[in-house]
C-alpha positions as CSV (number, residue, x, y, z in Angstrom):
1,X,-126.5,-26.5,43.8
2,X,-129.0,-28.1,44.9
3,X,-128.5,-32.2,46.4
4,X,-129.4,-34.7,43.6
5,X,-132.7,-36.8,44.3
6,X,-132.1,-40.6,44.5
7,X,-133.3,-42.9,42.2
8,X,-135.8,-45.8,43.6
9,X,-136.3,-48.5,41.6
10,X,-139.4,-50.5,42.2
11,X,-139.6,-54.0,43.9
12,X,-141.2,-55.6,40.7
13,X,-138.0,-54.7,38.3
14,X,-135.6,-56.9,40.2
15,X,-134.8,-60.2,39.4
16,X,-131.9,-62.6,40.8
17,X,-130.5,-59.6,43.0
18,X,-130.2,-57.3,40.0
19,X,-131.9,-54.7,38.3
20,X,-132.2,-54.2,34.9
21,X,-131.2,-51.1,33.1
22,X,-131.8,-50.2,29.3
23,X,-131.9,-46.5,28.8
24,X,-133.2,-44.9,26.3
25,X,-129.6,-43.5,24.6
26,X,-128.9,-46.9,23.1
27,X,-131.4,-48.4,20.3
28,X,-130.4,-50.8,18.0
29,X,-131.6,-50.0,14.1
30,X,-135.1,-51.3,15.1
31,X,-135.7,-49.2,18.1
32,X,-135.2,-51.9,20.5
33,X,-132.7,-51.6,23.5
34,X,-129.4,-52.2,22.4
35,X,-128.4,-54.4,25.5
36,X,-129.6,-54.4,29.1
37,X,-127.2,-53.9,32.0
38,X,-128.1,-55.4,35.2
39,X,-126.7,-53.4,37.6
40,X,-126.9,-55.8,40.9
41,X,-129.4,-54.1,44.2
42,X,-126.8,-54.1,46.6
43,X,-125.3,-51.5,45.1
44,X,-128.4,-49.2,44.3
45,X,-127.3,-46.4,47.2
46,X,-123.6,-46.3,45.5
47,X,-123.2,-42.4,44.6
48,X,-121.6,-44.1,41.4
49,X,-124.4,-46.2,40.5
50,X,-127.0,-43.0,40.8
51,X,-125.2,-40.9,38.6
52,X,-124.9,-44.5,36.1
53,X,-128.7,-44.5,36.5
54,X,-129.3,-41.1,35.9
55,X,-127.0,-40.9,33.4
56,X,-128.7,-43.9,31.2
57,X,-132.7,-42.8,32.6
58,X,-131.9,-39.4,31.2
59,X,-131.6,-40.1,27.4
60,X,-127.7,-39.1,27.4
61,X,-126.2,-42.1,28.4
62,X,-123.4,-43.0,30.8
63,X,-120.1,-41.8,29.3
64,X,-122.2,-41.2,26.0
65,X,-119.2,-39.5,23.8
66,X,-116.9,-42.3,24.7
67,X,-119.3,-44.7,23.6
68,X,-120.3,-42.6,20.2
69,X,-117.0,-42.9,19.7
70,X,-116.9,-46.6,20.2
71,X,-119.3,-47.2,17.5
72,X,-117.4,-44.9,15.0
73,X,-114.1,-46.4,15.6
74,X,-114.7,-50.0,15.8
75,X,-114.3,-51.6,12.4
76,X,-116.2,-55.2,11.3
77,X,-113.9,-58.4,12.1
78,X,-112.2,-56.7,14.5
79,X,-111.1,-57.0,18.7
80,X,-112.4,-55.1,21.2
81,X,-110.2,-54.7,24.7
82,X,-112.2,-53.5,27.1
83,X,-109.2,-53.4,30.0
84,X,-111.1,-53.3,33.6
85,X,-114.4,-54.1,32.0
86,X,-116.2,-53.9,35.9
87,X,-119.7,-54.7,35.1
88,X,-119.5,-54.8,31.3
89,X,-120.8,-52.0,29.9
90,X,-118.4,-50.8,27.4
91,X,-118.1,-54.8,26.6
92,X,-122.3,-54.9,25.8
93,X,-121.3,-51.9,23.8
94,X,-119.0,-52.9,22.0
95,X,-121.0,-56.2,21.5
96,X,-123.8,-54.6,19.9
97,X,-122.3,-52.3,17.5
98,X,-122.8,-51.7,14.2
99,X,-120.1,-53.6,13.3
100,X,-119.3,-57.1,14.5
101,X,-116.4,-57.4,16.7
102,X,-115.2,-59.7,19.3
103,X,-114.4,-58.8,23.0
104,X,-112.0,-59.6,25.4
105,X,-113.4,-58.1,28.5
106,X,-110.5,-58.4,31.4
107,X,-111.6,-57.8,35.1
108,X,-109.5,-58.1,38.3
109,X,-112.4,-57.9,40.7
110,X,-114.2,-61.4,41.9
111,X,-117.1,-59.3,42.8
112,X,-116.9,-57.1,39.3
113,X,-116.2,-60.8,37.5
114,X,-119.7,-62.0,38.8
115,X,-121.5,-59.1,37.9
116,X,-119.8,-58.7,34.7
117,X,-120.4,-63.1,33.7
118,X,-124.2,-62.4,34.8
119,X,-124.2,-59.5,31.9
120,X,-122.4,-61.6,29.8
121,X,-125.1,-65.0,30.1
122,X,-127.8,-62.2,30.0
123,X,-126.8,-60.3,26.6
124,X,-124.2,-62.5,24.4
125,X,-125.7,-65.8,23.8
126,X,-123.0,-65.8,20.4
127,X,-120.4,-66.3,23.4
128,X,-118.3,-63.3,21.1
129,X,-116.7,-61.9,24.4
130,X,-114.0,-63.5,26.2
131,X,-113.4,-62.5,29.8
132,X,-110.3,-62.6,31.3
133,X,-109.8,-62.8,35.1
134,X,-106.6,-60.2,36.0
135,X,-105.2,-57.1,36.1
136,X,-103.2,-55.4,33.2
137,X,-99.9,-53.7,33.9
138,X,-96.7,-53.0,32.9
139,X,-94.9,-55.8,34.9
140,X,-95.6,-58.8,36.5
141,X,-96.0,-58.9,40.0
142,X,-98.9,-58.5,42.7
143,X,-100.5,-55.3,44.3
144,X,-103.9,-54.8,46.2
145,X,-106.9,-53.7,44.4
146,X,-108.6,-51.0,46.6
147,X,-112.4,-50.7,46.5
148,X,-113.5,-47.2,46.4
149,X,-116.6,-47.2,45.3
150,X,-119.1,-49.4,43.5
151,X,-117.4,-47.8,40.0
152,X,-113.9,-47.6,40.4
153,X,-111.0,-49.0,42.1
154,X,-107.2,-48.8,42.2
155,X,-103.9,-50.6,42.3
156,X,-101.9,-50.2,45.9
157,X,-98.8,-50.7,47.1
158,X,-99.9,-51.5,50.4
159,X,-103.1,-52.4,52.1
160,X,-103.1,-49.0,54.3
């Protein structure tokens, strides 16, 4: 198989350290783009981030059946979780479905949270999602949150 090709994104389509990102996947009933994510420059070389872009630049979408099934299942009036909501895509989602539902979008990650507040001021100017600065697990307690990439981390024991 043959190595993927990166993605460049030109100069001119970054603002404020982030790029924007509206595939074409996700129109609302007008044809317009359903939210934009601004995915922040930094992380542009992230493996993660290339297959995010090339997943959302290629008409399919990131995680596209998940988020089908998003819009089937969510019903109007009613509360969407999105637990480790990293930059907020599933929370925009969720935000712009057909029906109209409020979001509580819970991130451990300061870095995540800014990203994920700078989506937020970007796309819900309703204020309909809450965010919530933490971790969600079965007990109370503390752990480390290992970085392993620019799309997904996980709970340690120890720092090693």
């Amino acid at each position: 198989m043959a190595p993927l090709t990166q993605i460049k994104i030109p100069k001119r389509l970054i603002r404020d350290g982030y790029i924007r990102v509206a595939g074409p996947a996700w129109r609302d009933a007008d044809g317009g783009d359903r939210f934009s994510l601004y995915i922040p420059t930094a992380l542009l070389d992230d493996p993660s981030t290339q297959i995010l872009l090339r997943e959302e630049y290629s008409g399919s979408g990131y995680e596209a059946r998940e988020r089908r099934l998003t819009d089937q299942l969510l019903p109007d009036g009613g509360l969407f979780l999105d637990i480790g909501a990293h930059w907020g895509i599933y929370t925009l989602h969720a935000l712009t479905a057909p029906a109209k539902v409020s979001v509580v979008a819970v991130e451990p990650d300061l870095i995540n949270l800014e990203h994920l507040r700078y989506n937020l001021a970007e796309n819900d100017p309703e204020g309909r999602a809450t965010i919530v600065a933490a971790a969600v697990a079965s007990e109370t307690g503390s752990l480390w949150l290992r970085r392993n990439t620019a799309m997904g981390h996980h709970l340690a024991i120890n720092p090693d």
